[in-house]
N, C-alpha and C positions, 0 to 999 in steps of 0.2 A: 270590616271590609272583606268582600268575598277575594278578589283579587289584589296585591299590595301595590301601591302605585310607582310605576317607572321612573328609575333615575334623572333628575332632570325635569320632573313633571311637576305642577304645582300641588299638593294634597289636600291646604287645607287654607283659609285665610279666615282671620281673625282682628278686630276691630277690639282695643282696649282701649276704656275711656272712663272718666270719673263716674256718670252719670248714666250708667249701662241700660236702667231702666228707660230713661229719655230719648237713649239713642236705638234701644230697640225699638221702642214707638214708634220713632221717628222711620226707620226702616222697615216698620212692618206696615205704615199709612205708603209709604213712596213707593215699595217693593210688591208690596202684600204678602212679604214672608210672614208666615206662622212662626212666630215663639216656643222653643221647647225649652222647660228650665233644666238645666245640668249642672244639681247640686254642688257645691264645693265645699269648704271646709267654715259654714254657718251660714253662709248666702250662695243665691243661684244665679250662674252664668248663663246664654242661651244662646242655645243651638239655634238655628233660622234656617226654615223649610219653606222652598218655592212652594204658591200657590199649584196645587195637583199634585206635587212630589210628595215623596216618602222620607227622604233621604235628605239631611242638612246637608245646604253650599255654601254656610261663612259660620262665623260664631262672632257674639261681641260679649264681650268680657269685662268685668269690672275691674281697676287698676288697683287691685288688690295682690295680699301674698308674693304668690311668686312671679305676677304679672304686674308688681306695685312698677317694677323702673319700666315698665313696656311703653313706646311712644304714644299717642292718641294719633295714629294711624291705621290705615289697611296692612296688616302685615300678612303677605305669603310665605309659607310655608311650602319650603323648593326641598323636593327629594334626591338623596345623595346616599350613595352604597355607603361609604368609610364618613362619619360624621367629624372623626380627630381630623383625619386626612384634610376634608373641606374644610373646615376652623382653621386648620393649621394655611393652609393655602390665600385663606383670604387677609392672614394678617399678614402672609408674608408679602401679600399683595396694592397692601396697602390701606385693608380693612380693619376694623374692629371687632371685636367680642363684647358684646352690650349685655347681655345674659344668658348664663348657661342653665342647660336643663335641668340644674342640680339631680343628677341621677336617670334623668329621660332623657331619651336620642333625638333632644333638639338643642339649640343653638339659635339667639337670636343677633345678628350680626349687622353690621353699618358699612357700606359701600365705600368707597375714597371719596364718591359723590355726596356723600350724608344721607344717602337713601335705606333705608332700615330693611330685613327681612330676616325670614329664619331657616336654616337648616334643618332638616329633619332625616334622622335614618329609618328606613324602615325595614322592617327584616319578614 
């Protein structure tokens, strides 16, 4: 990314589900996003590029590795300066920690409402 995205702003979202390949399909007939594969550790995730664009605006994931506990939802990826800071805030707020970025500056977290998303820092 040429410029890093604003505190507060949404970066990135991501769809994980069992059946990544189905559900790419499935989004690339409904959307007409173009599939880019984005090798992972023995199989490929994908990137999803609007029709004209350059540049992916979601990704769907297989519910694999370090995305095996992720919901079979839409999850954004909301940008935050201090990533401990916001973790620490939302559980004291009445959220959860659903999975951490084992080592990456994000954070996947659950609302008081049961509503999932993730943290992310970027620097």
């Amino acid at each position: 990314m040429a410029d890093a995205p604003k505190p507060g702003s949404i970066a990135w979202t991501d769809l994980t589900v069992e059946d990544a390949e189905g559900i790419r399909d499935f989004y690339a007939a409904v959307t007409g996003w173009t599939p880019s594969p984005v090798e992972m550790q023995g199989y490929a995730d994908y990137a999803m590029i609007p029709p004209g664009g350059e540049a992916p605006v979601a990704g769907i994931c297989h519910a694999r590795g370090a995305n095996a506990a992720l919901p079979p939802q839409w999850l954004p990826y909301i940008v935050v300066p201090d990533l401990a800071a916001a973790v620490q805030t939302c559980v004291d707020r009445g959220g959860a920690v659903l999975v951490s970025g084992e080592g990456r500056p994000f954070a996947v977290c659950r609302d008081p409402a049961g509503a999932a998303f993730a943290l992310y820092e970027s620097h």
